[in-house]
C-alpha positions, 0 to 999 in steps of 0.5 A: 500500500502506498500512503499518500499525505501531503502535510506541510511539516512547519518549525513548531516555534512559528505556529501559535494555535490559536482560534480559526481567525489567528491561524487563518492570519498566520497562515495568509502571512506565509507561516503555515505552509501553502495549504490550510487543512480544514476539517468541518465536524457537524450535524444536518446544518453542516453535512446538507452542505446547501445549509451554509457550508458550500457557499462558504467554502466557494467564498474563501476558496475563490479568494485565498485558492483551492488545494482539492476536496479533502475528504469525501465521506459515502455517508454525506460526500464532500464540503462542495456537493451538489455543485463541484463534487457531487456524490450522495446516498439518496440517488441511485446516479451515485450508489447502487447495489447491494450496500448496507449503511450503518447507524450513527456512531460509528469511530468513523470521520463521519459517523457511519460506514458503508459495506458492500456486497459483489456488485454494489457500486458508487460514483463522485463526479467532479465538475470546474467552475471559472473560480474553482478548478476540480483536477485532483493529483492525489487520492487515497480511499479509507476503508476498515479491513476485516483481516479478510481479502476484498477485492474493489475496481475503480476508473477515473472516467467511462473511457477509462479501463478498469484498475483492480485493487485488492483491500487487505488488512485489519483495522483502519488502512489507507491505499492510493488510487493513481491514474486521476486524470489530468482533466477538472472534469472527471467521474470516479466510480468504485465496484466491489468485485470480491468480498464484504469491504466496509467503507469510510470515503476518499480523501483527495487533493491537488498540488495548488496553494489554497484551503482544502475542506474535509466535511466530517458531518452526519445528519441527525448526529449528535455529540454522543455520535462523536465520543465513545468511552470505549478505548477501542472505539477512540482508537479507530476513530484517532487513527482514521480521522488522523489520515485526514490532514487538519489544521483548523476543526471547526466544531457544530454540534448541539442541535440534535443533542437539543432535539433528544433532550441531552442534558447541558452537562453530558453534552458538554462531556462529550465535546470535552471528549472529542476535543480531547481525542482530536488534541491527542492525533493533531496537537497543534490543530486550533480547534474551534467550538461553535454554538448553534442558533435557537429556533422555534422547535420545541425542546427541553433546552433552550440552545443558550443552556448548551452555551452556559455549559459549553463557553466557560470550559472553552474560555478557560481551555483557549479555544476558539468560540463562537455563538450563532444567536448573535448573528441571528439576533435574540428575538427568535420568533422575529427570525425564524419566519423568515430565516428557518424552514418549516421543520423549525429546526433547518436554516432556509439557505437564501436567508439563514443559510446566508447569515451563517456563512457570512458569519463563518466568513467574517469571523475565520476571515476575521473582517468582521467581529460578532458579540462571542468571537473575541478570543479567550 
């Protein structure tokens, strides 16, 4: 197997950790390398990409320039779906066959896996715009090996032949997947030919200077879906989220945990457990907590409850914090007619969607300052 992982390696003493804005400045003055790695861990509001999180990564990509998709997860695909990297569940155009999905909660980048039987197949086709250029030079897919032989075959376009790869091993690996055509506008699908893989998604990248965007993200997650107790759940999602190069993690998480009635306090030991995993793999990353908006949807906490709990701990350990009321405003009545959806829980992206990513830009960019960014 040939690893694949371009990381810039920096002298430790030019890197301060910092929050989103500090290192996004560092890293504009020439400090950290040409690429910023970033990995986005989220619910719905993230993983539905058309939420906020698209338009905000075309933003800062067309402004700062595009190292490559990062990760593409087969549970929600990648930061630029639906536009630049298209791939999801939903259609039978991107996954068809003979697939079990798993629940949430798995050690995986985005909360489940996918295991498929003979036949079963997937597709991401990748589309430029005049702003972003989609050629990858390098690919890599993650998968979870059983300590049985499975055999996969990939191509990179229809008139491609198909390339043989054999999935080996136990516990999480990583194998490359060479032969990615010159051209922006390809379309990578993958067959299980042999055996029972199970699946995590693809990490690419090209050769350019720019941001590069994993989405970690699953519908319907909550906190508890990114931190077990178990020692050998915290191992396999150390090492698979490890293969994913990140700078800077941007941390969404609260909605659903206000949907199920989680308790402040155990959320709170939960994203206190994740941060802990994610200094453990990457320890120089800045990590980054952001609280979601209320809205109208009933529940047993308010979203500011979450905040009580979560801001202190986050002051006092310096890392970046951020709130979202503050962009939304306090009268949530007032917004939600015109900013969320009619579930009560999803932003509009013409409106809501619109503030969030505004908000994420100013505040990461740091052009614009908000009442809950000021760093610790």
């Amino acid at each position: 197997m040939l690893p694949v992982d371009d990381a810039q390696p920096v002298a430790a003493s030019v890197i301060e950790v910092g929050d989103a804005r500090e290192r996004f400045a560092q890293w504009r003055e020439g400090k950290a390398g040409k690429v910023l790695s970033v990995s986005v861990i989220g619910d719905s509001y993230t993983a539905g990409q058309d939420f906020y999180l698209n338009k905000l990564v075309q933003r800062v990509a067309g402004e700062v320039g595009f190292a490559g998709p990062g990760y593409i997860g087969f549970n929600h695909g990648a930061a630029l779906g639906g536009t630049h990297f298209k791939y999801t569940r939903s259609s039978e155009k991107y996954f068809g066959g003979d697939w079990k999905v798993s629940g949430l909660g798995q050690a995986s980048p985005d909360s489940r896996t996918v295991t498929g039987k003979p036949g079963a197949w997937l597709q991401v086709d990748a589309g430029p715009t005049s702003t972003l250029d989609t050629a990858v030079t390098q690919a890599k897919l993650l998968y979870l090996g059983n300590g049985e032989s499975s055999e996969i075959r990939y191509r990179w376009t229809t008139s491609q032949d198909w390339r043989p790869l054999k999935l080996e091993g136990s516990g999480v690996q990583e194998i490359a997947l060479p032969g990615a055509p010159s051209a922006a506008d390809w379309s990578f699908k993958l067959q299980v030919v042999k055996g029972a893989p199970t699946l995590f998604g693809l990490w690419m990248s090209n050769d350019k200077a720019g941001v590069r965007v994993s989405k970690l993200a699953a519908s319907g997650a909550a906190s508890a879906d990114f931190y077990h107790k178990d020692p050998q759940w915290q191992t396999q999602w150390k090492t698979v989220v490890s293969k994913i190069p990140a700078d800077v993690y941007l941390i969404m998480l609260g909605g659903n945990d206000q949907g199920f009635g989680v308790k402040p306090a155990q959320y709170l030991q939960n994203v206190q457990g994740l941060v802990s995993m994610l200094r453990e793999i990457q320890p120089a990353a800045s990590i980054n907590l952001i609280m979601r908006q209320d809205t109208t949807r009933s529940s047993a906490y308010p979203m500011s409850a979450y905040a009580q709990a979560l801001e202190p701990w986050a002051r006092e350990q310096r890392l970046g914090y951020a709130n979202l009321q503050c962009a939304f405003g306090p009268d949530v009545k007032r917004y939600a007619a015109a900013m969320i959806g009619p579930d009560k829980i999803h932003p509009l992206p013409a409106t809501g969607g619109k503030v969030i990513a505004d908000y994420f830009y100013g505040w990461i960019t740091g052009t614009s300052t908000g009442c809950d960014d000021s760093p610790p």
